[in-house]
C-alpha positions in Angstrom: -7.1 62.8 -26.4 -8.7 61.1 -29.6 -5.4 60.6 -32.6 -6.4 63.0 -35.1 -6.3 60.1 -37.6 -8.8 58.2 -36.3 -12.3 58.6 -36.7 -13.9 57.7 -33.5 -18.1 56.9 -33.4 -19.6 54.8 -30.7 -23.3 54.9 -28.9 -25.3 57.1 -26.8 -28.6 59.3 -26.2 -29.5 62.5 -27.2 -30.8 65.0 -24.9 -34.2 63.8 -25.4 -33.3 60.1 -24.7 -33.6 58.9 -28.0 -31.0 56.9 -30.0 -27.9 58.5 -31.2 -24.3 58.3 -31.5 -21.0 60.1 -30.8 -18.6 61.1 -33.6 -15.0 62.4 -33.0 -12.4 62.9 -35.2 -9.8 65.3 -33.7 -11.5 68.7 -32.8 -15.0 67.8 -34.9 -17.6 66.1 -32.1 -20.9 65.8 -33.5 -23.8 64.1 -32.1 -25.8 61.7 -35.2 -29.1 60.4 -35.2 -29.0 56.7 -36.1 -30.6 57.0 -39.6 -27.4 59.3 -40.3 -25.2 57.0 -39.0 -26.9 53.7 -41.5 -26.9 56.1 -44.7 -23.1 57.0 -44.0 -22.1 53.2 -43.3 -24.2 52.3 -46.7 -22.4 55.3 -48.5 -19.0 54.0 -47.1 -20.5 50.7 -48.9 -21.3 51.5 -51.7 -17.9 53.8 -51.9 -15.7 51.3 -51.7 -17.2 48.9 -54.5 -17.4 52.2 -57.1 -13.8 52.9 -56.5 -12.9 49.1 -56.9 -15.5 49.1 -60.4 -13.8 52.3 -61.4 -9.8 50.7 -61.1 -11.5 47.7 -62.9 -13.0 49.9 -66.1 -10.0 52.0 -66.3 -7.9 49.1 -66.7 -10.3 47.4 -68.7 -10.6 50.2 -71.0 -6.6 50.6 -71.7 -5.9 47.0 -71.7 -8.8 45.8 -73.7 -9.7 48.8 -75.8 -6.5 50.7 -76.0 -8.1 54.0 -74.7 -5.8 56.6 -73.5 -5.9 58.1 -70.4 -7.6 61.3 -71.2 -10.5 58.7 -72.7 -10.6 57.0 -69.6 -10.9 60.2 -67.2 -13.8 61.0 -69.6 -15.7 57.8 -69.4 -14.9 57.7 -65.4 -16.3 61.2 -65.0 -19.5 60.3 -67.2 -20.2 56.8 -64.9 -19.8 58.7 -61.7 -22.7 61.4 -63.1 -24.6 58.7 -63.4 -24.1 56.8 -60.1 -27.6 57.1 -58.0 -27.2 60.3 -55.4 -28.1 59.3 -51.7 -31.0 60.4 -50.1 -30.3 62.3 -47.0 -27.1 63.7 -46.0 -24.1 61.3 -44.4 -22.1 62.5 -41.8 -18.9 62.6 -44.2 -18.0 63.7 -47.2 -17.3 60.3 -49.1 -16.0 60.0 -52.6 -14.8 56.7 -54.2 -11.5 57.6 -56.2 -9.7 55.6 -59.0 -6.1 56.6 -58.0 -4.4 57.9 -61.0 -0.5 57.5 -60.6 -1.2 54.4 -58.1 -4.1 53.0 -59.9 -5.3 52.0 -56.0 -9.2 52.2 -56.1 -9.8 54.9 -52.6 -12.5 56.0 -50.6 -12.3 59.2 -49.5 -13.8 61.1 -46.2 -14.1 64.1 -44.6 -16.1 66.7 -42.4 -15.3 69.9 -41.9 -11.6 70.2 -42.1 -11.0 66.7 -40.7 -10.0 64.7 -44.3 -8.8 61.0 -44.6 -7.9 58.5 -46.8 -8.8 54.6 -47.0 -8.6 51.7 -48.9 -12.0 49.5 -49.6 -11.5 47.3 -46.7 -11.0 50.1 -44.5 -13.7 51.5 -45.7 -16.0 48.2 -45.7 -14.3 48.0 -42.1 -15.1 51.6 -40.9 -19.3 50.9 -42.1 -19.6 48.3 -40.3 -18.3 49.9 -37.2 -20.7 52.5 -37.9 -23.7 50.0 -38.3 -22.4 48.5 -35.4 -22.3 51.8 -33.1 -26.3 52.4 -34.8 -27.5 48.9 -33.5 -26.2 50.0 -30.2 -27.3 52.9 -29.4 -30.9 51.7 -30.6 -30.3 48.7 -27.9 -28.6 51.6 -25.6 -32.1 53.5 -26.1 -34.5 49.8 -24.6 -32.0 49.1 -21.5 -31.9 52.4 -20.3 -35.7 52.5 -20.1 -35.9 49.5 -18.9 -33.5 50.1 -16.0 -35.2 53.0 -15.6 -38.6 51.0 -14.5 -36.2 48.7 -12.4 -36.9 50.8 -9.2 -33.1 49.3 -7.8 -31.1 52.1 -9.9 -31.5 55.7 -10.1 -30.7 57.9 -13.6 -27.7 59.0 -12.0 -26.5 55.0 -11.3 -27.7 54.5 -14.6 -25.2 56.7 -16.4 -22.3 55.6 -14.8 -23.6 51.6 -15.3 -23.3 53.1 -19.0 -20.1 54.9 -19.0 -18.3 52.1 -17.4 -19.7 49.6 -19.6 -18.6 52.1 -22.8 -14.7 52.5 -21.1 -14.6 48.8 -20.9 -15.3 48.7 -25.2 -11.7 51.4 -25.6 
């Protein structure tokens, strides 16, 4: 059984044969199409350089200008407003945080009731998985149809070629 603290994600097909992948974290499974998959690894991206930007102008602002923290809060609250909203939906729930008794920038995820916590690498780490799993499955998508005009396998040989080959990547 998947850790509960682990997002899993890796390639496969939909029911139609078309390019998807696999999430799972602890009881959430939810089959993604790829373009899902891209916006969520750009949005873990671009959520791990705003919560590194926002640590950086918070300490900016009490060092340099002497703001207190109420002043900073403020100012944070008024550049997030203004951060461009994706379009499309991601997969997660992802929220760059300034940590306020750490001062750690974070990225926060979630779906459903499944929430986490990760630095900027982790985060950096966990888009590029997610990219990774999205090239896949689109390569998935080619060699399957094109062992599927190889007259040597059937679709049933096919799957298992497949499932072996994704057992061997755990």
């Amino acid at each position: 059984m998947a850790d509960e603290h682990v997002v899993y994600i890796r390639s496969t097909v939909d029911g139609a044969g078309r390019a998807a992948c696999l999430l799972q974290w602890g009881p959430i499974q939810a089959l993604l199409d790829v373009d899902r998959v891209l916006l969520t690894a750009r949005e873990l991206m671009a959520a791990a350089a705003a919560a590194e930007t926002d640590i950086a102008l918070a300490a900016a602002m009490r060092e340099d200008l002497r703001a207190d923290d109420a002043t900073v809060g403020v100012f944070l609250r008024e550049i997030r407003g203004r951060r461009p909203v994706p379009e499309g939906r991601p997969a997660l729930r992802i929220a760059a945080v300034a940590g306020t008794h750490t001062g750690l920038p974070l990225v926060h995820i979630g779906r459903g009731s499944m929430a986490g916590e990760l630095s900027p690498d982790d985060a950096r780490d966990m888009a590029m998985h997610w990219a990774q799993a999205a090239v896949a499955a689109q390569i998935d998508v080619r060699l399957r149809y094109a062992l599927g005009e190889w007259d040597h396998l059937t679709p049933d040989q096919t799957d298992r070629l497949f499932a072996m080959l994704q057992a061997v990547d755990r």
